[in-house]
C-alpha positions in Angstrom: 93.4 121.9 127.1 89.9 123.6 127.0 91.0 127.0 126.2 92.8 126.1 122.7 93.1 129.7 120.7 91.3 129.9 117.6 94.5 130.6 115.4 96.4 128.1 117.3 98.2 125.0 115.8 96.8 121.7 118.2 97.4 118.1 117.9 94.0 115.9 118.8 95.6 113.7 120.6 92.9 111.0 119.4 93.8 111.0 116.0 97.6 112.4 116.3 96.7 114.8 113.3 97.4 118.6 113.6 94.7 121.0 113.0 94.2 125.3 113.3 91.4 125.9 115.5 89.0 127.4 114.1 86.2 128.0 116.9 83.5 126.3 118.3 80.5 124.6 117.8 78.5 123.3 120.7 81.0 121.9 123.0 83.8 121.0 120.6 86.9 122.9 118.9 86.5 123.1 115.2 89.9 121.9 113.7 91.1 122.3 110.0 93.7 120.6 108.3 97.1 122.3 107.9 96.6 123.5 104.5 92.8 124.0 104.3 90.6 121.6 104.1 87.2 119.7 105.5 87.1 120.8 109.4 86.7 118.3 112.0 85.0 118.3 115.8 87.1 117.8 118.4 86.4 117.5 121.9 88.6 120.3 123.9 90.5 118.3 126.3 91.3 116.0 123.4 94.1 118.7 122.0 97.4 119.9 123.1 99.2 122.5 121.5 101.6 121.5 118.4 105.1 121.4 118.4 106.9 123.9 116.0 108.3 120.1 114.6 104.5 119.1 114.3 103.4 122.2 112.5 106.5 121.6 109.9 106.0 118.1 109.6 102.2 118.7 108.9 102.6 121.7 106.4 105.6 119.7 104.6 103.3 116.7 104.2 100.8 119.0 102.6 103.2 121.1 100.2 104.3 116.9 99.5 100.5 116.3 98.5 99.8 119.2 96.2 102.8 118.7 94.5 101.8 115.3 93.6 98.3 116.6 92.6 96.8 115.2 95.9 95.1 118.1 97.1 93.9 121.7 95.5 
């Protein structure tokens, strides 16, 4: 999927975590955590788009995480 939004919820399907594009750089997809935090490179045809089940399932982990003081 080379022509991932930026705004779009994708999974990189190397690492199996979902991330909100963010743009480019170069010839990768800028990714960031559901949540915020420290962006990641990704190469384009290494995404497909997340499941409305993926997106939930990310963004409950993170509400799980602050709550236990985890994250900011």
């Amino acid at each position: 999927m080379s022509g991932a939004a930026v705004g779009s919820y994708v999974v990189d399907t190397r690492t199996g975590r979902v991330g909100l594009v963010m743009g480019s750089e170069g010839p990768y997809l800028q990714l960031r955590p559901v949540g915020g935090g420290r962006e990641w490179d990704c190469d384009p045809e290494a995404v497909r788009d997340a499941t409305a089940s993926e997106r939930l399932s990310a963004a409950t982990a993170y509400v799980n995480a602050r709550s236990r003081g985890e994250v900011g």
